[in-house]
C-alpha positions in Angstrom: -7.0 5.5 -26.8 -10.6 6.1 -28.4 -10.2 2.1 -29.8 -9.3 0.8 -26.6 -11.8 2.7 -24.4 -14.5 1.4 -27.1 -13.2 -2.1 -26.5 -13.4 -2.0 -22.5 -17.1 -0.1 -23.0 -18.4 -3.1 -25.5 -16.8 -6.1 -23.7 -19.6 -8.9 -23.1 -18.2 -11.7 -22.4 -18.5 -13.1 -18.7 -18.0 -11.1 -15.9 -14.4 -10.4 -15.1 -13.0 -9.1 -11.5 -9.5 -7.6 -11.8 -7.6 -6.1 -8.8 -5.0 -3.1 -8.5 -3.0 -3.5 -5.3 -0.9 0.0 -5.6 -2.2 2.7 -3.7 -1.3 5.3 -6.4 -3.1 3.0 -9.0 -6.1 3.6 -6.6 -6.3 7.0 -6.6 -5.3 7.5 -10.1 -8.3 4.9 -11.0 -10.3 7.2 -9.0 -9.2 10.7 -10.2 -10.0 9.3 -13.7 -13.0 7.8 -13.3 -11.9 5.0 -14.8 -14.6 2.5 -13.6 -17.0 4.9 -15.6 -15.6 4.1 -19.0 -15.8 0.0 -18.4 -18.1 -2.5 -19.7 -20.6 -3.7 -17.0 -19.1 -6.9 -17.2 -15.6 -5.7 -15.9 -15.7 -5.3 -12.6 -12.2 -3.4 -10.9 -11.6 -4.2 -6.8 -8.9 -2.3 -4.9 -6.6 -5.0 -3.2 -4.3 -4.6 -0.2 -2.1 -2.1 -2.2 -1.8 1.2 0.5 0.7 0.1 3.0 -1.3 2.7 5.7 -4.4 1.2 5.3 -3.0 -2.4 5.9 -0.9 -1.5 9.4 -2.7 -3.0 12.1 -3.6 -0.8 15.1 -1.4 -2.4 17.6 0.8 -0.8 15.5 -0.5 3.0 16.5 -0.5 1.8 19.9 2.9 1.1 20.0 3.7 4.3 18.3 1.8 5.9 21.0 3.0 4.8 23.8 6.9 5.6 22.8 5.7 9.3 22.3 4.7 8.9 25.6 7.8 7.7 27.0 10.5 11.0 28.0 13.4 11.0 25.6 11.5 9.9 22.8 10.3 12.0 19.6 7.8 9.7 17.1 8.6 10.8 13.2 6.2 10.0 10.6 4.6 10.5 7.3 1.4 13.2 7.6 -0.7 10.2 6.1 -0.1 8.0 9.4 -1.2 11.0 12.0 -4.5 10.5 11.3 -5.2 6.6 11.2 -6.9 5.1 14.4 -5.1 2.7 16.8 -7.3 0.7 19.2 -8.5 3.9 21.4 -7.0 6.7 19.2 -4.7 8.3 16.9 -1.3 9.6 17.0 -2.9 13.0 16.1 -5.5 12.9 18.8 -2.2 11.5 21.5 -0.3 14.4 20.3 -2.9 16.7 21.8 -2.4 15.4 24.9 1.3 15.7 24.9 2.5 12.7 22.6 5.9 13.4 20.9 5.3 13.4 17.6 7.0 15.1 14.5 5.9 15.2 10.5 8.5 14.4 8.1 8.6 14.5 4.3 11.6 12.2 4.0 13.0 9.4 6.2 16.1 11.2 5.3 15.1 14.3 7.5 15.9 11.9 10.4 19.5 12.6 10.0 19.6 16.1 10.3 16.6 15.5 13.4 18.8 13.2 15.3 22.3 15.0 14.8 21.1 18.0 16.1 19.3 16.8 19.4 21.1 13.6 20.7 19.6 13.9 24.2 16.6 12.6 22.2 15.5 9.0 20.5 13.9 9.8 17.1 11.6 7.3 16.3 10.7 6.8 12.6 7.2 5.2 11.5 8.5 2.7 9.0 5.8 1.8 7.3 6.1 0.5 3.6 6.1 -2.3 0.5 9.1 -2.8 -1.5 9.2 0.5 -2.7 10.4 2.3 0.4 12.3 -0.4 2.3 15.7 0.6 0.7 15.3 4.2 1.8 14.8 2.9 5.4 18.3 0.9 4.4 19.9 3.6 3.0 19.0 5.6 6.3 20.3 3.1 8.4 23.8 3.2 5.9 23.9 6.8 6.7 23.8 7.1 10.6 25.9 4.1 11.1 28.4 6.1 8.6 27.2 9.7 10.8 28.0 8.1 13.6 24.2 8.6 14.5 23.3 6.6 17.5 20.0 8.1 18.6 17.7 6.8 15.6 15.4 4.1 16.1 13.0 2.4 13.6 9.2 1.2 14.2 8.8 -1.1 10.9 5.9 -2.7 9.4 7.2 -3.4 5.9 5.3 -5.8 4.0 6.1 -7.7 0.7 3.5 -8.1 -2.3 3.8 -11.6 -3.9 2.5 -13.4 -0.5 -0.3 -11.5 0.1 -1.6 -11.7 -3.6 -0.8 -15.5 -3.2 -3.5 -15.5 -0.1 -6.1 -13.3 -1.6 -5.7 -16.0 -4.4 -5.7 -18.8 -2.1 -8.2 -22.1 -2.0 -9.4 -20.9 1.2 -10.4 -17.6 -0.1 -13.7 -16.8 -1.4 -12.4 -14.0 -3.9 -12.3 -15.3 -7.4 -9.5 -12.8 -9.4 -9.7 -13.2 -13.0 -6.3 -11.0 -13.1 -4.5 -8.6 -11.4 -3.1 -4.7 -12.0 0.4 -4.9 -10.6 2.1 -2.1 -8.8 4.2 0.0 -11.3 6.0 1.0 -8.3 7.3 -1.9 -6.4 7.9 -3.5 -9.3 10.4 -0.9 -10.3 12.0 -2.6 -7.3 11.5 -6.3 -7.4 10.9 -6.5 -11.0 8.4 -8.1 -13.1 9.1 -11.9 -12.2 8.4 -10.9 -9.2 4.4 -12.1 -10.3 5.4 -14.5 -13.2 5.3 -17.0 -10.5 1.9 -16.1 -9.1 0.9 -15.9 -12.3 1.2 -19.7 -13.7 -0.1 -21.0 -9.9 -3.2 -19.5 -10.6 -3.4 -19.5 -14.3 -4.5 -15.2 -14.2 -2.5 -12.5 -16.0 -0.3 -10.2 -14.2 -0.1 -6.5 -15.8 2.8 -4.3 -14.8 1.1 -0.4 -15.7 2.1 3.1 -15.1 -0.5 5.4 -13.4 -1.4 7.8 -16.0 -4.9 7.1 -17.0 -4.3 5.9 -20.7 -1.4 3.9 -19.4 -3.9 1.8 -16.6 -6.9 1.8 -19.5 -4.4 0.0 -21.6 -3.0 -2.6 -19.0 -6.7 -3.4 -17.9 -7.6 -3.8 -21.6 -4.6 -6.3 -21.9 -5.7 -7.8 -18.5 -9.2 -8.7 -20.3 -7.5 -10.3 -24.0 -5.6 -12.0 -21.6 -8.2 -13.4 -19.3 -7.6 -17.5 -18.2 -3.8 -16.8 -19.3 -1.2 -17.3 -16.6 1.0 -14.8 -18.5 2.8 -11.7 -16.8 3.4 -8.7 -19.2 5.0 -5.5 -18.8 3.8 -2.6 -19.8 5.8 0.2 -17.7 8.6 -0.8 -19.6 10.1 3.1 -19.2 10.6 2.5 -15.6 10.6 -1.3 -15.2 12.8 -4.4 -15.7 12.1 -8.2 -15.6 15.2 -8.1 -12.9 14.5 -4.8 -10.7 16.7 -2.7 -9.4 19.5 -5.3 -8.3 21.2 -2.3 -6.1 18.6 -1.9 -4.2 17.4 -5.4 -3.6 21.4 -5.4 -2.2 20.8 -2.7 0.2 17.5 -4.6 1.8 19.3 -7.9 1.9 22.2 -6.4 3.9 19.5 -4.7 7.0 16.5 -6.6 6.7 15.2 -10.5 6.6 11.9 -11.7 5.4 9.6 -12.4 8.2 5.9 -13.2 9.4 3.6 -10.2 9.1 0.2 -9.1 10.1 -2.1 -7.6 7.7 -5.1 -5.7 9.1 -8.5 -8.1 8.6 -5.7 -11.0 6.8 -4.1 -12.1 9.9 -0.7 -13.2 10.0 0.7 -14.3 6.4 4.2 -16.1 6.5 7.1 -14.3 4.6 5.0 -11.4 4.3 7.3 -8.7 5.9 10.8 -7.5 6.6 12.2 -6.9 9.3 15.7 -5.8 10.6 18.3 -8.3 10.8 19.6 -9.3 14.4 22.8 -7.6 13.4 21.2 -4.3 13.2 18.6 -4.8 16.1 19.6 -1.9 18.0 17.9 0.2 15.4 15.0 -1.6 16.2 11.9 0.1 18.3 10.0 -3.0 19.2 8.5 -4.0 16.1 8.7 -8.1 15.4 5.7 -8.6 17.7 2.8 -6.4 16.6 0.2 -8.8 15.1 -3.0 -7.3 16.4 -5.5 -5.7 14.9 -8.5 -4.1 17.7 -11.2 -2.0 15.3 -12.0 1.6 17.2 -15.4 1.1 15.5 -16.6 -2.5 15.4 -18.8 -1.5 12.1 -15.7 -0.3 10.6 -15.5 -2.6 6.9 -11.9 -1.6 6.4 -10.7 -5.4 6.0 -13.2 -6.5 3.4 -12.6 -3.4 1.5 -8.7 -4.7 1.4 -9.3 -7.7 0.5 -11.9 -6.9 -2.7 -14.9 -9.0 -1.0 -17.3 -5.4 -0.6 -16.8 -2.5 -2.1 -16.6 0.5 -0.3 -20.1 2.1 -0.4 -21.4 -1.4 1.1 -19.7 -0.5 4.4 -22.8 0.9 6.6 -20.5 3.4 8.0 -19.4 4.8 4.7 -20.3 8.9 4.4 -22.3 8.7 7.2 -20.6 8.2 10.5 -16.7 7.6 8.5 -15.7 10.2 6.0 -12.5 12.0 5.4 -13.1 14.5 8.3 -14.6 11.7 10.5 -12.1 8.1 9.2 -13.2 5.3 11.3 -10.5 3.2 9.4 -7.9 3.9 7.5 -9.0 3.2 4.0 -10.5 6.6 5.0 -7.4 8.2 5.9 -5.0 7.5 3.3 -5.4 9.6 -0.2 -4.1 6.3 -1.3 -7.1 4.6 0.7 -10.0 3.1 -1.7 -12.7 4.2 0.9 -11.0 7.9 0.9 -10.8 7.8 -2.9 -14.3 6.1 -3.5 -15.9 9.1 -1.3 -13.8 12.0 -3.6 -14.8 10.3 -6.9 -15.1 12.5 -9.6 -17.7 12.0 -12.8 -16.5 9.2 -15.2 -18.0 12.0 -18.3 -15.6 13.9 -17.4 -12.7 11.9 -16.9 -13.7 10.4 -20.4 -13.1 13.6 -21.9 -9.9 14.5 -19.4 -8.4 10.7 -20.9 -9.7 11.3 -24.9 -8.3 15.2 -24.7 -4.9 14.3 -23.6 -4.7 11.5 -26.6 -5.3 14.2 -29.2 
């Protein structure tokens, strides 16, 4: 690990821009203080890789308002209580008598809905590939239950479009390679990028998240700079094919489908949604594309797209902290705003990294 840290420290050749677009990449980049033991000349950008921080606030809204309605109860992850919709959250709706629950697993929803069926239970589906075949396999398990009184609210998003339009002509972002998610790609596999990879002639890294693991995939990211190459280096946990069983169990409940990213837009293909056959499950969610900023200064969308980094946003630890998120790069631990503001010293991530080599 000393050899490779001394590689990235005494790199000089032109100035490289390489994104992660994981969320747990993010923090653990963070946590290690990774960007401390680079050369100048490489420069890492957070990407669109924490599925909260990419929902769009008509989103909330929506979640809102069916907390509001009598009969409903709105499940969710703790991460997505906090994250502002146009007006508020679903924390602060929840003080004024918003249904509203905090689940550890999708999988609690059984047990939830079973027990009360004079209530709707409502599940936040929010997700990349990773978690779209637990909201499949939840779906398996009511229909098998006999569970009638479970609805979902999706906003499941896949990763090769987006990447595709962060790379794209009309973008102003110039990646010179990209960290890809160790997780998804347990999922999809890693030919999921080989494709992105020869469009835009870049290399594509598949990496774990502990730190030696993400100094070594960013140190093959830079040998391989102006190679359209995709190379896996999570090899423990990843396959060029994926996990075929549960690619299966998405294709059998859910169809690709437009999607809007917040400060992207609408990208085509870019989400799933549930098939027509299963569309009773379904809380409303094909027609949330808009995106309304509680705070106008709010820099959340060039954050996600690599364009600023996060201390470039005028509202970063001074009116938007963790305490006080304007956006939800702020909420999410997986947020690069959140994880940007809790940095810890590169020295002593240097020594954290070289200690656990010995």
């Amino acid at each position: 690990m000393k050899e490779i840290i001394e590689y990235l420290q005494s790199y000089q050749g032109r100035t490289l821009k390489l994104m992660e677009v994981c969320g747990t990449h993010t923090a653990e980049i963070s946590r290690n203080g990774i960007p401390g033991l680079l050369s100048p000349s490489i420069q890492l950008v957070s990407g669109p890789g924490c599925p909260v921080c990419v929902t769009v606030t008509e989103y909330i809204d929506r979640l809102i308002l069916l907390g509001k309605e009598p009969g409903n109860i709105v499940v969710t992850f703790g991460d997505m209580l906090r994250v502002p919709g146009s007006s508020q959250s679903l924390s602060e709706a929840r003080a004024e008598g918003c249904q509203v629950r905090m689940v550890y697993s999708p999988m609690d929803m059984l047990k939830l809905a079973g027990e009360d069926p004079e209530h709707t239970y409502i599940f936040a589906a929010v997700g990349f590939e990773t978690t779209t075949p637990v909201y499949a396999m939840l779906l398996k398990n009511a229909l098998a239950g006999g569970i009638k009184n479970i609805r979902l609210l999706t906003s499941l998003k896949v990763m090769p479009p987006v990447i595709d339009w962060i790379c794209g002509e009309k973008q102003e972002n110039s990646i010179d390679g990209f960290l890809a998610p160790g997780h998804v790609s347990v999922i999809t596999g890693s030919r999921a990028f080989e494709g992105l990879a020869e469009k835009y002639g870049i290399p594509f890294v598949v990496a774990g998240f502990e730190g030696e693991q993400i100094l070594a995939a960013i140190a093959a990211l830079v040998k391989l700079r102006g190679v359209g190459k995709t190379v896996n280096m999570y090899t423990s946990a990843v396959t060029r094919e994926g996990n075929l069983t549960a690619q299966a169990a998405v294709e059998e409940y859910f169809e690709p489908a437009d999607a809007a990213w917040r400060g992207m837009g609408v990208i085509p293909g870019s989400g799933m949604v549930l098939r027509k056959k299963y569309e009773a499950f379904d809380a409303g969610s094909r027609e949330l594309m808009e995106d309304r900023e509680k705070n106008k200064g709010c820099c959340c969308a060039e954050v996600l797209t690599g364009k600023v980094r996060p201390a470039q946003c005028p509202l970063f630890g001074k009116v938007c902290t963790p305490q006080t998120p304007q956006g939800a790069c702020m909420v999410s631990t997986e947020g690069s705003c959140f994880n940007s503001f809790n940095s810890i010293l590169p020295e002593a991530s240097a020594s954290n990294i070289e200690a656990g080599d010995k």
